[in-house]
N, C-alpha and C positions, 0 to 999 in steps of 0.2 A: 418624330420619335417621342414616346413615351417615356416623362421620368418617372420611375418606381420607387417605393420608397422599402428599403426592407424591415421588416417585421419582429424579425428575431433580433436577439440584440447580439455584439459580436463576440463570439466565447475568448477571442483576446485580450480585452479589457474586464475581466471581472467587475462588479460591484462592489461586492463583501467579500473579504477572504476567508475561505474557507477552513475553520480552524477545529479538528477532529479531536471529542473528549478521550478523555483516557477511561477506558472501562476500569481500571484497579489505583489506588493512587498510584503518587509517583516511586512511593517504596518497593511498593512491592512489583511492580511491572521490572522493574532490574532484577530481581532474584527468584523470581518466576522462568522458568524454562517455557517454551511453547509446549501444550500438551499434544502427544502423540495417541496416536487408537492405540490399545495393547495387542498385541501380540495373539493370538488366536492359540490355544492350547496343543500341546502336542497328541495327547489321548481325549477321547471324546467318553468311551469307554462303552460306547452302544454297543459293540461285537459283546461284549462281555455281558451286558444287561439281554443282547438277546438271547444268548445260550444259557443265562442264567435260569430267566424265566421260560425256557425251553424246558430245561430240564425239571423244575418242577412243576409243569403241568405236563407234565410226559405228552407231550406232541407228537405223533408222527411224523416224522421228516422227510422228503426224500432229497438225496443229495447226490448231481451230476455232478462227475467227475471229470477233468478236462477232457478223456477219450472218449465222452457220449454214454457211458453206464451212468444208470441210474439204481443206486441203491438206497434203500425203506429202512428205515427202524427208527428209533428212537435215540437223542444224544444223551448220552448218559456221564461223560466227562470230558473234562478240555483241558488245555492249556495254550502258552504261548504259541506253539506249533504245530498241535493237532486235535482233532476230538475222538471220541471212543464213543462209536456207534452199535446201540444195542440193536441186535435183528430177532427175528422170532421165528424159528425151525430152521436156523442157518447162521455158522457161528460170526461172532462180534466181532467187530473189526476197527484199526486201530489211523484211523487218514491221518494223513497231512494235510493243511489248510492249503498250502500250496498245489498241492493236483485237485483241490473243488476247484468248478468250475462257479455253481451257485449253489444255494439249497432253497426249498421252499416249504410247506408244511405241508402233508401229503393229503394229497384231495381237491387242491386248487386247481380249477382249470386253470387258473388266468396264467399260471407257468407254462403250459403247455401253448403259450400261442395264442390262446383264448378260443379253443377249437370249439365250446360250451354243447358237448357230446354231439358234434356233425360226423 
């Protein structure tokens, strides 16, 4: 039988002890709270920048409604609740944000599927 001698040394018996500094002195580490991430905000306010700048560059829109109609015109005012969609030879009409489904700006294939005229 072979004696071996091991190699490593044994993590029971440290060396040196291990003595960790203090990142802040000692004042201030007691009256320091741990900091936490904040809180992520409640509004972003993007729906609102997009129909903003919807509305001044008069975009064509079209905008499905949860029952599969797909109505065109332009948004011409909003609010909390709903937008007021101008149409052109057929009168304006007044949605709920809650029956859209999506809307897209009219002319994209890539809403339809990405059918790219097949």
């Amino acid at each position: 039988m072979v004696n071996r001698k091991l190699f490593r040394p044994s993590l029971a018996e440290p060396k040196e002890a291990f003595v960790p500094r203090p990142s802040q002195p000692a004042a201030l580490q007691t009256a320091a709270a741990p900091r936490k991430k904040p809180a992520p905000p409640d509004q972003t306010f993007a729906e609102n920048f997009y129909y903003v700048k919807q509305m001044q560059s008069r975009t064509p829109v079209a905008v499905v409604l949860d029952g599969g109609e797909v109505l065109h015109g332009t948004v011409e005012w909003y609010d909390r609740d709903c937008i007021k969609l101008t149409r052109y030879g057929s009168p304006n009409l007044l949605i709920y944000k809650h029956a859209i489904r999506y809307m897209y700006k009219d002319g994209e294939d890539a809403a339809h599927g990405g059918t790219n005229g097949q």
